[in-house]
C-alpha positions as CSV (number, residue, x, y, z in Angstrom):
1,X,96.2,42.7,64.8
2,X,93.6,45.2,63.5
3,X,90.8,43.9,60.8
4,X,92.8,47.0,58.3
5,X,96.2,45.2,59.0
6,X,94.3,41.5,58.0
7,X,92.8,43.3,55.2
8,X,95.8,45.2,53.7
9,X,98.2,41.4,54.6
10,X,95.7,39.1,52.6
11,X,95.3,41.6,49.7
12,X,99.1,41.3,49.6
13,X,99.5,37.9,49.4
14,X,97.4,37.9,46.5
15,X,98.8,40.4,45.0
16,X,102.6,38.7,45.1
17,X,101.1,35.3,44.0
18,X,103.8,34.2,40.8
19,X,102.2,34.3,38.1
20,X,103.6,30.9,36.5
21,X,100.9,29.8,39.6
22,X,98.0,31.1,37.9
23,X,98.6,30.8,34.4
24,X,100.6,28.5,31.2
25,X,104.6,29.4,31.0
26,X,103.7,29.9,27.0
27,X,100.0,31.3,26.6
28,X,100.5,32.3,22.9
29,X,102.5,28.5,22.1
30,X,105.2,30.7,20.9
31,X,107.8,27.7,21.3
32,X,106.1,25.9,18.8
33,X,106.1,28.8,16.0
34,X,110.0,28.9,16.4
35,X,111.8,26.6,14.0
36,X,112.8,23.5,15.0
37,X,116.8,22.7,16.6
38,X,119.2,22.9,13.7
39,X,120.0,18.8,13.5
40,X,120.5,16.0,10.1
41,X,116.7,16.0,10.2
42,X,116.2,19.2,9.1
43,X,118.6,18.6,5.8
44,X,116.8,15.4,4.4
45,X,118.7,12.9,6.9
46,X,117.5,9.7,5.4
47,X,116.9,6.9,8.1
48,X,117.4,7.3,11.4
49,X,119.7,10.8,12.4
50,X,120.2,11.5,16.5
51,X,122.6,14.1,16.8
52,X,126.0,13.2,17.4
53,X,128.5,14.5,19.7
54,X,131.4,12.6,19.5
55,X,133.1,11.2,16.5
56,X,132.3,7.9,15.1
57,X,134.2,4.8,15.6
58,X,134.2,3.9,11.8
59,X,136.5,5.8,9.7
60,X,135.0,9.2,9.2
61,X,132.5,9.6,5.9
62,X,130.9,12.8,4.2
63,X,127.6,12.4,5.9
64,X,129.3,11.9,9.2
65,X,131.4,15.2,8.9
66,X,127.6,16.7,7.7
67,X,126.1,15.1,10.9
68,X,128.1,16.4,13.6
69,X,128.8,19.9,11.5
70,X,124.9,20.5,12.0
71,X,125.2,19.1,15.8
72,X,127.9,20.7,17.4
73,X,128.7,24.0,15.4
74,X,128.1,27.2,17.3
75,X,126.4,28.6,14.8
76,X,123.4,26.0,14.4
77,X,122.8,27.0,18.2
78,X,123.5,30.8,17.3
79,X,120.6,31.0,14.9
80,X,118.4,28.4,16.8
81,X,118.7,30.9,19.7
82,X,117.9,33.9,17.7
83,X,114.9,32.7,16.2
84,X,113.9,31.8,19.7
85,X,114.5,35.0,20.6
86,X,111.8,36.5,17.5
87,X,109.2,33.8,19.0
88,X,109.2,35.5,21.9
89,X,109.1,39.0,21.1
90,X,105.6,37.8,18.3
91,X,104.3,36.3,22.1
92,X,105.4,40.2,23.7
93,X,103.2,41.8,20.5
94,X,100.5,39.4,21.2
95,X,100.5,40.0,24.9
96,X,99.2,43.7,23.7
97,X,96.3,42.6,23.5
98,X,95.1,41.6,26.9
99,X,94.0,43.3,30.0
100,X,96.9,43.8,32.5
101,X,96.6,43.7,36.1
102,X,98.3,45.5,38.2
103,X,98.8,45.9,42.0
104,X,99.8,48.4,44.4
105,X,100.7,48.6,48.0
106,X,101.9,51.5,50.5
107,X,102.5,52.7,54.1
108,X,103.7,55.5,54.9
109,X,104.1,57.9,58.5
110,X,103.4,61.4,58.4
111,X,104.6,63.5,60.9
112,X,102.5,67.4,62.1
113,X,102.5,69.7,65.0
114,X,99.0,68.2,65.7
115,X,100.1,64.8,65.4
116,X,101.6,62.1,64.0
117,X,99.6,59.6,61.8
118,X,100.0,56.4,59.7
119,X,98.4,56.0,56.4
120,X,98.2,52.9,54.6
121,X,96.9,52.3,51.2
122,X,96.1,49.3,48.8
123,X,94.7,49.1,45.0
124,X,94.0,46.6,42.1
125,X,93.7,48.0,38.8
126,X,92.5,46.4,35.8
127,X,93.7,48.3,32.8
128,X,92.9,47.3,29.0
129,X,93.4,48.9,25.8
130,X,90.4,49.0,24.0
131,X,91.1,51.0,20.8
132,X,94.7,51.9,19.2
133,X,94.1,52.5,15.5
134,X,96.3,49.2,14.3
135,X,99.2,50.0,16.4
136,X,99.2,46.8,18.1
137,X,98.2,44.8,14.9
138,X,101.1,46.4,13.0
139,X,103.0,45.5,15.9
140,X,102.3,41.6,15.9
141,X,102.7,41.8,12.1
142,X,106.0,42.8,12.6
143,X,107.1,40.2,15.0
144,X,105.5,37.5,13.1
145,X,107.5,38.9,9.8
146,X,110.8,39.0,12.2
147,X,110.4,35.5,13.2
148,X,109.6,34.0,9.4
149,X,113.1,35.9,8.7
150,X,114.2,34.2,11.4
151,X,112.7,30.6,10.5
152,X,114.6,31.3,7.0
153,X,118.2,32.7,8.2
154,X,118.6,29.4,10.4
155,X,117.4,27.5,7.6
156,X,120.2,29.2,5.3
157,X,122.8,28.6,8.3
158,X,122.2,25.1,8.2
159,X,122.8,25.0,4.2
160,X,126.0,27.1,4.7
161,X,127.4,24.6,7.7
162,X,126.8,22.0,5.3
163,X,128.5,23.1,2.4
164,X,131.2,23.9,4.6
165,X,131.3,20.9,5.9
166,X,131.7,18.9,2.9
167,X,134.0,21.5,1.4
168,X,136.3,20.7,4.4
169,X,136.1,16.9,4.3
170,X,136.6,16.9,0.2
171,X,139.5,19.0,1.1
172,X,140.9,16.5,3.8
173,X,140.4,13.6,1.1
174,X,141.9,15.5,-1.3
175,X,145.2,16.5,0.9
176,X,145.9,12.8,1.4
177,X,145.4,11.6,-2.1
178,X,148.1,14.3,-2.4
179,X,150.0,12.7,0.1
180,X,149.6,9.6,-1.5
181,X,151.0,11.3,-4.9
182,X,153.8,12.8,-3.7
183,X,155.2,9.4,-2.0
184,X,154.5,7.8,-5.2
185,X,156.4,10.5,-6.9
186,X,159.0,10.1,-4.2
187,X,159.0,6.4,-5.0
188,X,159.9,7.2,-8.4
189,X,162.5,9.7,-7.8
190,X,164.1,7.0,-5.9
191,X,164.1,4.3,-8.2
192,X,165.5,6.9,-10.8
193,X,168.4,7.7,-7.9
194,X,168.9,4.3,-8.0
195,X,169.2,3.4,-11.6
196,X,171.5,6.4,-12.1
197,X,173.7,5.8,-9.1
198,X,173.8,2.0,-10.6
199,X,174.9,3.6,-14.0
200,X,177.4,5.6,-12.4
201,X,179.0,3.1,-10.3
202,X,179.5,0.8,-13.0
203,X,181.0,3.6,-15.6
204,X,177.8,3.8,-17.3
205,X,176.8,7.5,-16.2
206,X,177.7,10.3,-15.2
207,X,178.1,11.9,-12.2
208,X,176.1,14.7,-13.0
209,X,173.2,12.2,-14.0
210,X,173.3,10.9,-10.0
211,X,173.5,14.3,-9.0
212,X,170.5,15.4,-11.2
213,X,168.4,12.4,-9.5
214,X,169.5,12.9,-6.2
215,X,168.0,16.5,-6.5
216,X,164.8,15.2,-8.0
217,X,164.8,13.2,-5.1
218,X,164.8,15.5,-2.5
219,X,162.8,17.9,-3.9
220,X,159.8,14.7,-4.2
221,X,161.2,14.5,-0.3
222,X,160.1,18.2,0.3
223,X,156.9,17.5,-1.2
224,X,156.1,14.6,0.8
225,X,156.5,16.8,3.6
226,X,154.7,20.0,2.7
227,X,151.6,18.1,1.5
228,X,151.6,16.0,4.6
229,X,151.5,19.5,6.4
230,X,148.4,20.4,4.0
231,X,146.8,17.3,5.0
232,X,147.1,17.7,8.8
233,X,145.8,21.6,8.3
234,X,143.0,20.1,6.6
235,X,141.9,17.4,8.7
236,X,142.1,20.5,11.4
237,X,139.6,23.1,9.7
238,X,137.5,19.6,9.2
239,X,137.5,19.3,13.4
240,X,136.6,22.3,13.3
241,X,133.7,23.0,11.0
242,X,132.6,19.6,13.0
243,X,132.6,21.3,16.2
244,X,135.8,19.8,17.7
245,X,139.1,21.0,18.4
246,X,141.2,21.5,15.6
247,X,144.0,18.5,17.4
248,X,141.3,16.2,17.3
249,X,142.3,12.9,15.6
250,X,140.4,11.0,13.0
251,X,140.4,9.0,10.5
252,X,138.8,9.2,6.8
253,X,136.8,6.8,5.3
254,X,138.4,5.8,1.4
255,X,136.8,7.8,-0.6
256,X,134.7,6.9,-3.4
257,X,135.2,9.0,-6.4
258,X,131.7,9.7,-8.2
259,X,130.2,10.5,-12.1
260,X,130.4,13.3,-13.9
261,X,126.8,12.3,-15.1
262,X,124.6,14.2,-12.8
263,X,120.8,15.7,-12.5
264,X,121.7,19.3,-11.0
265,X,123.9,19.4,-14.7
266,X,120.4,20.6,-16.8
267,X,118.8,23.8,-18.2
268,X,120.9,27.0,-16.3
269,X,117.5,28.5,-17.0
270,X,115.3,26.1,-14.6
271,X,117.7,26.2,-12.2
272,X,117.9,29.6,-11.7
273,X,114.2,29.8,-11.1
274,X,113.8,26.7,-8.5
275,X,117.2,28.5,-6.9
276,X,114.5,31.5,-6.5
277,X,111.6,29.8,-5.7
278,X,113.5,28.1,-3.0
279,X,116.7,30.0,-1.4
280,X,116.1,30.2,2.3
281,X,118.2,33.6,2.1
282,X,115.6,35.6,-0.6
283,X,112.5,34.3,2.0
284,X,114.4,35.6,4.9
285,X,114.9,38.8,2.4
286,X,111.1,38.8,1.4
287,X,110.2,38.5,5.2
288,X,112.4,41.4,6.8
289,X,110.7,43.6,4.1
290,X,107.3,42.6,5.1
291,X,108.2,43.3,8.7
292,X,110.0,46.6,7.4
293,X,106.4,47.5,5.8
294,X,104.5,46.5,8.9
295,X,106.7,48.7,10.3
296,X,105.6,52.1,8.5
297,X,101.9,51.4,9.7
298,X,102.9,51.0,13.3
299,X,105.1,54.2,13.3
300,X,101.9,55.7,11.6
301,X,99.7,54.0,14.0
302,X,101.8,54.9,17.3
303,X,100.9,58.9,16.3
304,X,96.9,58.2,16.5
305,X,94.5,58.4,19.2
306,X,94.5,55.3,22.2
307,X,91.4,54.3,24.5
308,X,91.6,52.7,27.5
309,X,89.3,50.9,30.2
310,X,90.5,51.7,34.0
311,X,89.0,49.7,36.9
312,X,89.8,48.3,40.4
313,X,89.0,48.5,44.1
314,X,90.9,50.5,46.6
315,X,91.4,51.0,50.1
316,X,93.1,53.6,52.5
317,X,93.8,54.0,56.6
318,X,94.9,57.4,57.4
319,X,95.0,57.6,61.3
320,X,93.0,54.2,62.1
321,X,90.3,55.7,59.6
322,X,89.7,53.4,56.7
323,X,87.9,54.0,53.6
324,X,87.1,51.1,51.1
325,X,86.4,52.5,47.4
326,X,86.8,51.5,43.5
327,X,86.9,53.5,40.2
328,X,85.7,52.6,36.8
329,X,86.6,55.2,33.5
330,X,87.8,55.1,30.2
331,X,90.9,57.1,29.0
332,X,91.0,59.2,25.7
333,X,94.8,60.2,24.8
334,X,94.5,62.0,22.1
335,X,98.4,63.1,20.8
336,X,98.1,66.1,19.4
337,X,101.6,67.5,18.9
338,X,104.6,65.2,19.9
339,X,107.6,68.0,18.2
340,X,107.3,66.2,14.7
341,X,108.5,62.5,16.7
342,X,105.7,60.9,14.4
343,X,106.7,62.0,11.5
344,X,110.5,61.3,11.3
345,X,109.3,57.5,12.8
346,X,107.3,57.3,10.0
347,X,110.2,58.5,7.3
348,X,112.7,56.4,9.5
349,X,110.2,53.3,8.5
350,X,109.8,54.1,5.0
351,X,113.5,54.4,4.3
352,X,113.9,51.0,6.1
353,X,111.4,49.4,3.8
354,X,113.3,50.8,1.1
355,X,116.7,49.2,2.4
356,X,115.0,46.0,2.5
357,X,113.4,46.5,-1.1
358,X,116.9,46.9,-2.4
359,X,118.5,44.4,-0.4
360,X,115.9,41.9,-1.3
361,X,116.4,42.9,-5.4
362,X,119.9,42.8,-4.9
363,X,119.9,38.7,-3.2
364,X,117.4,38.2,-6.3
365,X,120.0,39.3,-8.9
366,X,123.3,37.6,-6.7
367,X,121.2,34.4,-6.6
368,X,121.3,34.5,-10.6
369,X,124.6,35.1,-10.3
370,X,125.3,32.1,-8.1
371,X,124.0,29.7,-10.3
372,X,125.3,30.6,-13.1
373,X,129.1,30.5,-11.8
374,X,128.1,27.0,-9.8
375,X,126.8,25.9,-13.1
376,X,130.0,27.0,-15.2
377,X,132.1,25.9,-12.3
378,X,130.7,21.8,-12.4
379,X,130.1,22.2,-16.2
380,X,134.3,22.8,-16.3
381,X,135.1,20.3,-13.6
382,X,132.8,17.7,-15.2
383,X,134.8,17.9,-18.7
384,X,138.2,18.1,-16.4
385,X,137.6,15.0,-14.8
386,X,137.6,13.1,-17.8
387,X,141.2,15.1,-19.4
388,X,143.1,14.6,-16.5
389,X,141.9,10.7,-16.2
390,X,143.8,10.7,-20.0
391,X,146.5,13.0,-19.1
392,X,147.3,10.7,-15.9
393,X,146.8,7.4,-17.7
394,X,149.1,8.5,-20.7
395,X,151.8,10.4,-18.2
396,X,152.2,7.0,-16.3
397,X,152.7,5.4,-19.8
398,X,155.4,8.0,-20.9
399,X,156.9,7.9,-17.2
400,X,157.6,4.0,-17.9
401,X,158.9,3.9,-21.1
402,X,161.3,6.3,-20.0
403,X,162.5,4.4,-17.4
404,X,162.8,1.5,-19.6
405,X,165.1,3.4,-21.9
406,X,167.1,4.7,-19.5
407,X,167.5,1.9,-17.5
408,X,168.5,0.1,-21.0
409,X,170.8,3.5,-21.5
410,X,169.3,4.7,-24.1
411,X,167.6,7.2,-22.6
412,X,168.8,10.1,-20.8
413,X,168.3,11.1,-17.1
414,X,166.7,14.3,-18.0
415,X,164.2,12.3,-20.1
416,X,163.3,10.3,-17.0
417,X,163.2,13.4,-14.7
418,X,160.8,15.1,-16.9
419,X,158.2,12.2,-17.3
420,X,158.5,11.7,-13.7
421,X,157.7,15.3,-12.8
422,X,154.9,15.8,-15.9
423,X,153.5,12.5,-14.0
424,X,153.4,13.8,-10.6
425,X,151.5,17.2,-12.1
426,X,149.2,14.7,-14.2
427,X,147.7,13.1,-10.6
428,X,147.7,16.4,-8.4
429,X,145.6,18.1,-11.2
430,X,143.6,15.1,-10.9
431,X,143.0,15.2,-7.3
432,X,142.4,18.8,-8.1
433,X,139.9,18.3,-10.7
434,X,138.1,15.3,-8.3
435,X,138.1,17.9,-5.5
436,X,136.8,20.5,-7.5
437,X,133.5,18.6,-8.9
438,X,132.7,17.6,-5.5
439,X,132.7,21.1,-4.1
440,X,131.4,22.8,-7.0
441,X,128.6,19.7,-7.4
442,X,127.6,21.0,-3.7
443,X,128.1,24.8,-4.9
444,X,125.2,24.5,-7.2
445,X,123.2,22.7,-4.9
446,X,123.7,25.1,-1.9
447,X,122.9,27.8,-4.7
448,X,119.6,26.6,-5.9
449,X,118.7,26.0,-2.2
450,X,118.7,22.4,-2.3
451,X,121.6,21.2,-0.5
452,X,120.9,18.2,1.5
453,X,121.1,14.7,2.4
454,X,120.0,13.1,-1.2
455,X,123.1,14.4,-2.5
456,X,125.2,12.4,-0.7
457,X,123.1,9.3,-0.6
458,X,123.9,7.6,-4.0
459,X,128.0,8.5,-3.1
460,X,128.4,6.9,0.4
461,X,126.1,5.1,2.7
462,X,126.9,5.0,5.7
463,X,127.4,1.4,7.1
């Protein structure tokens, strides 16, 4: 083999040498800028938190539903992904920065009416850019914006999963107290079918008293059955927001009902200004408009003048002749009329600053807004906590005495019916009411930005 041939082989070799050989996977550390996985530690977990794939063996609590919402949703490895995806586009900006190597090989037979030849040819060229007017600082500034919007939009995901996840398990809590109201109400319908059937039977009543209760009856029956429907829907969107198919079986913890009295219930005032100070959406906001700004100086910056440095060895064979050679220069592009591109980048950058401006302004006002309906919304369910605890207790005392006079016939069946039915609307509006300060007690928190593990801690503990 000729020394050209040896030459042109090794020079190849070096050339296809992979370049996870030679140097880091992650020069610019850009895995450790990203946020970290979407997990209970990243929402306050107190204690220990591993993630969870697989529901526990004790009956199901709040923070469990919370736990292996933030482990196994889609979404937490939707948004963990994208902000991966940012971290690596800042390293791409950053990679601007350094010289590039490049390498070139080529053979090639010519053919001539005075003869046929071989040419083979080899280069290595070192290019850098030296000077491009912040284009490539605008550039990085834009990526590193990007991924801080990033950083925050996972960090808002995570609040949304859990407030939907404890929407969903207050829901499934409060679809079996339901079911547990409506088979007391059905209890009592049939203890009033009983009493009147009794009466009748014995010439006491009439038939149209046993025919009154045997419709109340049914219709507690009918809704037994729909609210055990509700519940098995609910426990359904619960598997799912947890990550699991919506036939997956499980069982609730009992629930423990909590007090109205409550820290997030203070000054609407304060709380709309920590909710500013720390919403995860409005820094996402604030960071896509800095990037949006970076933005305008690179489209500014991509119309100016670029320098480069050019260097590198080089050899040829043309017809067994070889030549060994090199260059060394510096490149001036100067772009001195690209049909107006620059300009309508530029305008294109400036209008999407504005967007963000206004979209930004616009999160600032709806946070306000937020708060304020969160803090109306517990403020309401606080005070209805406490009036349907009096309405229940005083129904169940009217729902007795009636049943005392009738039973004693001096009462009538309607009498009965009604306290029976006003009872059984007494206890749903107070599973309403509980359900409602749960999920607006988490409203307000998810709204100020603050939704986490603390306030679950002084409910439920998990044993």
């Amino acid at each position: 083999m000729s020394k050209p041939i040896l030459r042109l082989l090794a020079l190849s070799c070096c050339l296809s040498l992979p370049a996870a050989a030679a140097w880091p996977d992650d020069p610019f550390d850009t895995e450790a800028l990203a946020p970290l996985r979407p997990s209970p530690q990243l929402a306050a977990r107190v204690g220990e938190a591993p993630c969870a794939t697989a529901l526990p063996a004790t009956p199901l609590t709040a923070i469990d539903a919370v736990d292996l919402a933030l482990c196994n949703n889609p979404q937490t490895r939707e948004v963990w992904a994208a902000a991966r995806v940012q971290a690596a586009l800042l390293g791409v900006a950053q990679s601007a920065w350094l010289p590039n190597l490049d390498g070139r090989l080529g053979a090639s037979r010519h053919f001539a009416d005075s003869g046929d030849y071989n040419q083979r040819n080899a280069a290595l060229t070192l290019s850098w850019l030296l000077l491009d007017f912040g284009q490539r600082a605008a550039s990085t500034e834009n990526a590193r914006q990007l991924l801080a919007a990033a950083a925050a939009i996972q960090g808002a995901t995570v609040q949304n999963l859990f407030l939907a996840a404890l929407q969903s398990y207050y829901n499934a809590q409060a679809t079996r107290a339901a079911v547990a109201s409506a088979g007391e109400a059905e209890r009592s319908a049939r203890e009033s079918f009983a009493a009147a059937d009794a009466r009748y039977k014995v010439g006491a009543g009439t038939p149209a008293d046993s025919l009154q209760a045997q419709t109340a009856l049914s219709q507690a029956t009918l809704t037994r059955i729909r609210a055990e429907g509700e519940a098995r829907n609910a426990l359904g969107v619960l598997a799912n927001v947890m990550g699991f198919a919506a036939q997956q079986p499980m069982v609730l913890a009992e629930f423990q009902a909590l007090s109205p009295d409550d820290d997030l219930q203070r000054d609407v005032a304060a709380l709309i200004d920590a909710a500013r100070a720390r919403r995860p959406d409005l820094r996402a906001a604030e960071a896509q408009l800095k990037a949006a700004e970076a933005g305008i100086d690179l489209a500014r910056a991509q119309g100016r003048p670029t320098l480069s440095l050019a260097a590198g060895p080089t050899w040829q064979e043309v017809g067994g002749a070889s030549t060994n050679g090199g260059s060394i220069g510096l490149t001036l592009n100067i772009p001195f009329f690209s049909g107006f591109e620059t300009t309508y980048r530029v305008r294109s950058a400036q209008a999407q600053a504005e967007l963000r401006a206004a979209q930004r302004d616009s999160l600032n006002n709806q946070i306000a807004l937020d708060v304020w309906r969160a803090y109306q919304n517990l403020n309401t369910a606080a005070h209805s906590l406490q009036t349907t605890a009096d309405l229940v207790a005083s129904a169940e005392q009217s729902e007795r005495v009636a049943l005392g006079r009738y039973k004693a016939g001096v009462g009538t069946v309607l009498e009965l019916l009604a306290a029976q039915s006003a009872l059984a609307n007494a206890r749903l509006q107070r599973i309403q009411a509980a359900l409602d300060w749960q999920v607006f007690r988490a409203t307000l928190a998810q709204a100020m930005g603050a939704l986490d593990y603390t306030l679950l801690q002084p409910v439920e503990v998990k044993p």
